[in-house]
N, C-alpha and C positions, 0 to 999 in steps of 0.2 A: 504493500500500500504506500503511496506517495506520502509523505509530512513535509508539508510546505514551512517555509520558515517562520518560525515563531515571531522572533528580531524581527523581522522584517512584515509582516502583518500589522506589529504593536505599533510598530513607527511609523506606518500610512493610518493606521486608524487614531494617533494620539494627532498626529499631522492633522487629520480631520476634526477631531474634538479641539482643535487650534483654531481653525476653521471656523466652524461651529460658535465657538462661544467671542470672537471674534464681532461676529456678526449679533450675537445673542447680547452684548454688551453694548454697542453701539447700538442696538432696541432699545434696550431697556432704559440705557439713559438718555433718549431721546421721545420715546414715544410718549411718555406722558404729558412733558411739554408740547409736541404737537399737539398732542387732545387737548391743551388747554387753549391753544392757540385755533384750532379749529371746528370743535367741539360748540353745539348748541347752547350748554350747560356747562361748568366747570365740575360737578359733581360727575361727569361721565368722560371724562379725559382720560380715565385709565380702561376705558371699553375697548379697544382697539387692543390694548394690548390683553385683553380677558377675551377677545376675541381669539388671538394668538394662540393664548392656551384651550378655546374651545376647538380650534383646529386640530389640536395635538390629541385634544381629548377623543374627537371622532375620528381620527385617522389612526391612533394608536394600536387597536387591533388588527385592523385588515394589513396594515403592516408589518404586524409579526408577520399574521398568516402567510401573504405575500412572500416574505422572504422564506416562509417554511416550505415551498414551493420554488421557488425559483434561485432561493440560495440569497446569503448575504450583500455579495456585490453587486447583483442586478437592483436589489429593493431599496441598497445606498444611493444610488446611484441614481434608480426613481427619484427620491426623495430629494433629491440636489438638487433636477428641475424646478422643481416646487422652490426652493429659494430664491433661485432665480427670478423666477416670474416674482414671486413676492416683491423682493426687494424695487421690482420695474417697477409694478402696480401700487404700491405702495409714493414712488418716488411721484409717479404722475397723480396722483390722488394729491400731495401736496402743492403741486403746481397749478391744477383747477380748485383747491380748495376742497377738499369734498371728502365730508365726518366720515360718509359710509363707504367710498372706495377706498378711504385709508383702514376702516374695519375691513375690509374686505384681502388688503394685504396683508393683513393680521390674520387671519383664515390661513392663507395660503402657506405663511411664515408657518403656523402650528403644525401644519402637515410637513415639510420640513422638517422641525424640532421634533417630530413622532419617530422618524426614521432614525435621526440624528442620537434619541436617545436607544436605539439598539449598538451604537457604536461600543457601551461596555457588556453586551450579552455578545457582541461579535468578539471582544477581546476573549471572553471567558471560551468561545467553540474554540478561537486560535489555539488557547491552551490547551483544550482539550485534544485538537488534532496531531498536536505536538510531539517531541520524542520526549516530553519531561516525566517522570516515572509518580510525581508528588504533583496530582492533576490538583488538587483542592488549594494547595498550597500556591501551585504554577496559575492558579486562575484569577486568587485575589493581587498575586503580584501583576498582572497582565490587566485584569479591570483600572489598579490604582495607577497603573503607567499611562494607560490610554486617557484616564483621567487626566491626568496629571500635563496635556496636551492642550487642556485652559489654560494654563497658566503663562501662557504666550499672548493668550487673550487679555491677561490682565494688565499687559502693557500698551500691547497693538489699539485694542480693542479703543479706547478713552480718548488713547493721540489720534484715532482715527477718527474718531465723534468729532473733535475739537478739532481737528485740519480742515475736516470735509462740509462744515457745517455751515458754513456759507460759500459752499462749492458754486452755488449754482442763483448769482444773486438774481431777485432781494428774496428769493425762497431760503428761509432760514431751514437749515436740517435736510432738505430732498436731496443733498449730496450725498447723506448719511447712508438712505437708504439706494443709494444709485450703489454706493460703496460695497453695501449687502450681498447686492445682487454680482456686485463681481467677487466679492467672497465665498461666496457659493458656488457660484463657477471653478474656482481654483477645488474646492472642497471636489466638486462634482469628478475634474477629471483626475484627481491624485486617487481618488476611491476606485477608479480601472484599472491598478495595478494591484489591488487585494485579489487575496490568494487562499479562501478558505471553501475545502469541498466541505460540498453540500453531506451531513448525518444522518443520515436514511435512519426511522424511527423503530425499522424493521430489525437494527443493529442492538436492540433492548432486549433482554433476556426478560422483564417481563411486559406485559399490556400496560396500556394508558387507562390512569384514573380518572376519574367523573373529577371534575373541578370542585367539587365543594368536598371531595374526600380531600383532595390535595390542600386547599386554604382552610382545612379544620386545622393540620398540625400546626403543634407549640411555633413551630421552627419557620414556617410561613407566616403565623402569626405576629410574629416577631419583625419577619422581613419587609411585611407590607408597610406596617403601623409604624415602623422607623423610616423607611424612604418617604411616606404621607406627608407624616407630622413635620420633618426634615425640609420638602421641596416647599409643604404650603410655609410655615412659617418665614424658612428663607426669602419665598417669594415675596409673602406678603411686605415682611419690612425693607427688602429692597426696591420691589414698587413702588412703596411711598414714600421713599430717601430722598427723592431729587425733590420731589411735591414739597415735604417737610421742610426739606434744606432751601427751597425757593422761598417761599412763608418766612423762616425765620430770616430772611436777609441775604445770602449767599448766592454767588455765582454760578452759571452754569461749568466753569470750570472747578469750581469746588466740589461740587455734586460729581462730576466728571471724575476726580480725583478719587473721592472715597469712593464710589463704583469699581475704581480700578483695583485700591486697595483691599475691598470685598472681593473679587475674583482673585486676588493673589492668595488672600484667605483659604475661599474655595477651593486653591487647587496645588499651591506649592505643597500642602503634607501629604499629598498624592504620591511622590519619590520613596517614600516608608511606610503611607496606611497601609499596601500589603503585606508587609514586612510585622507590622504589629499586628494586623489581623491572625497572620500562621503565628504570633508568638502567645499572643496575650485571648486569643476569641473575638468572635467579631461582635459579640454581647456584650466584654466588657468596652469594644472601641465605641458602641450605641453610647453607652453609660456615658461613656467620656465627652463625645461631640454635643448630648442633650446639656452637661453642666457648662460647657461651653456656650448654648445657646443662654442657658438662664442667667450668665455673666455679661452678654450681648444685651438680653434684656435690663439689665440692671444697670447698664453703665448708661442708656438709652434713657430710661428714667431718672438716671440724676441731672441731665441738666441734655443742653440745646447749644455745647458750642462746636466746633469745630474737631476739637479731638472727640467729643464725644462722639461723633458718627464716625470718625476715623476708625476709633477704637471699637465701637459696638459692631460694627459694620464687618471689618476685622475677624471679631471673636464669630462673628453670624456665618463667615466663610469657615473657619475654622470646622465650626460645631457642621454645618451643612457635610462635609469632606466624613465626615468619620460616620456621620449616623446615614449618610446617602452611599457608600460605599460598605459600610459595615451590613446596609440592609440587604445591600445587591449580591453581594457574596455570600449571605445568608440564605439569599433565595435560590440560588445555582444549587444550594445542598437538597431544597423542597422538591424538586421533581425529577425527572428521568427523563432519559432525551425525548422517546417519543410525545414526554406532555410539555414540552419546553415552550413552543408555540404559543398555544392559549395561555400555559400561567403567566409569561411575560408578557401578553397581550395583555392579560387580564390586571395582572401588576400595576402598568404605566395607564390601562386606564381610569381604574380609580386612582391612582396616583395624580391623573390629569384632571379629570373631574373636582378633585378638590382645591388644587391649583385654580382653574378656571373660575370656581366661582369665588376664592382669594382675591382675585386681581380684578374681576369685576366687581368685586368688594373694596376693593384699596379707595379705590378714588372716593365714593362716599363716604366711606372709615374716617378718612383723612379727613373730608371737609365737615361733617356733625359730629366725629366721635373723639379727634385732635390725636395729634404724635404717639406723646406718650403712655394715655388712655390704651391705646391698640397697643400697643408693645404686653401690655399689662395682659391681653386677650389670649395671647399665645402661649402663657405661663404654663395652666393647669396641662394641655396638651405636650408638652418638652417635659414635663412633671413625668405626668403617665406615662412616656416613651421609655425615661430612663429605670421607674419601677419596674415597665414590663421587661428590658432586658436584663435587668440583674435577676429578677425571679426565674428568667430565661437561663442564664449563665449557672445561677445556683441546681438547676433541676436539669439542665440538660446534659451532663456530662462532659466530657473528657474534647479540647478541640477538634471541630473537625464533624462534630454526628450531626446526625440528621431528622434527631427523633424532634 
């Protein structure tokens, strides 16, 4: 049987998670501003980007499926087009003006980000097609690496908001998302040199479970409820960073800045989360990212200056990095290849669902509920995550099981 190179899969696929949040970055700290700029209402400025994630949210199944059929590289590769077109549609939406074809490029972006996020279910097949002899072990180092392919974004991404941003005068920001769409493009063709055969389900020594056998165990349990609680909180107070930071007085390059230093968050402990997931469990790395989160929360709540979003912001990448990859390597342990398809279909769409209605949440949060109030919302949730993983870690055994 062929084993295509491991090395070389990780580094086109982190190449693309570069890619990826690149463009994910230059969104995020851009699209709310637009909505406020060209939004009906200023209470619906972050719809466009709740759009985004409602994209991700209905496209994230047929996605797996999709690539459970035609293989990894073809379903990437799908998915790149969809950036593409985003970022065009998106950029003429801001040059006529128009609330609902910039929703509408927000649509297309989520289908994009649905594919985008199988980039660390692809790292985890690489390792499995691999010659490494320590698949469990060889998968969370190969997930946290391909992660760990933001962290390019967290440079790129902010100087690129801020160069392009009156690319195209007097349209403030439509260069941002001209920029996208060439983002994507680079992402679309580096993705035709992956290299991972397709795992025929028939390679299982047992049959595929009913879905709800599968998300009853401890060990799914665990995996969903940590990436959930993980992407909505992250999301939510990054969405309303730039809103918050505008209000209280700051620049767009302020905003800009801590966005970047949030993604460096997110993804520089990417070079070791796998490394401490095979040492320490990926239960206790949950525990760890959730008291992270509630440090994020807290520095959030003492005050409204400058370092404090630095710093909140910061710890909110941090805590995101351990409890979003500690969940994801938890879940490769809950099924068996033939059921791999639907659970990580099933995964990222309630993962997205709850995201989606976050973000079309952010922007009214923000305007009746204020800053800090909402920081305060995400407590009891990052609370429960980190209870449920240590009860997880104390009753689950030895690393590595799967009960």
């Amino acid at each position: 049987m062929r084993t295509p190179s491991l090395s070389r899969n990780v580094a086109i696929l982190a190449a693309c998670q570069a890619f990826f949040f690149m463009a994910n970055t230059i969104l995020i700290t851009t699209s709310g501003l637009v909505g406020l700029t060209i939004a009906p209402n200023p209470a619906l400025a972050t719809i466009p980007l709740a759009a985004q994630f409602l994209g991700t949210m209905l496209a994230t199944m047929p996605a797996s499926l999709l690539m459970g059929r035609v293989g990894r590289r073809a379903g990437l590769v799908t998915g790149g087009l969809f950036g593409i077109a985003s970022g065009l549609v998106s950029t003429w939406a801001i040059l006529q003006d128009s609330f609902l074809l910039f929703i509408g490029g927000g649509l297309l972006y989520g289908v994009f980000a649905a594919f985008s996020q199988y980039y660390r279910f692809s790292a985890a097949d690489a390792a499995d097609v691999s010659a490494a002899a320590d698949k469990l072990a060889t998968r969370a180092r190969a997930i946290s690496l391909v992660m760990a392919g933001g962290l390019v974004a967290a440079f790129l991404g902010p100087e690129l908001a801020k160069a392009t941003q009156n690319l195209i005068p007097p349209f403030v920001f439509a260069g941002c998302y001209l920029t996208i769409a060439v983002v994507a493009l680079f992402a679309t063709l580096t993705l035709l040199f992956l290299d991972i055969p397709m795992q025929q389900a028939a390679a299982s020594d047992e049959p595929a479970r009913p879905l709800v056998e599968i998300i009853r165990q401890p060990v799914a349990i665990t995996a969903f409820t940590s990436a959930l609680v993980a992407y909505v909180t992250m999301n939510l107070l990054m969405t309303m960073t730039p809103l918050a930071m505008l209000a209280c007085g700051f620049a767009f390059a302020d905003s800009a800045t801590v966005i970047q230093w949030h993604v460096v968050g997110m993804f520089a402990p990417s070079f070791f989360t796998g490394s401490l997931i095979a040492r320490f469990g990926a239960e206790r790395l949950i525990a760890t990212g959730g008291a992270l989160m509630v440090a994020c929360i807290a520095v959030n709540v003492a005050g409204i200056e400058m370092a404090n979003f630095l710093a909140s912001l910061f710890l909110l990448g941090l805590g995101w990095n351990f409890m979003f990859i500690g969940g994801t390597t938890l879940l490769t342990r809950a099924h068996r290849p033939s059921e791999k398809a639907k659970v990580q279909g099933f995964n990222d769409l309630c993962l997205f669902t709850a995201v989606t209605v976050s973000a079309a949440a952010s922007g009214a949060l923000h305007e009746w509920v204020t800053w800090q109030p909402v920081n305060l919302l995400a407590l009891p949730l990052v609370l429960a995550v980190i209870t449920l993983a240590l009860v997880r870690h104390r009753k689950g055994g030895p690393v590595g099981t799967a009960a």
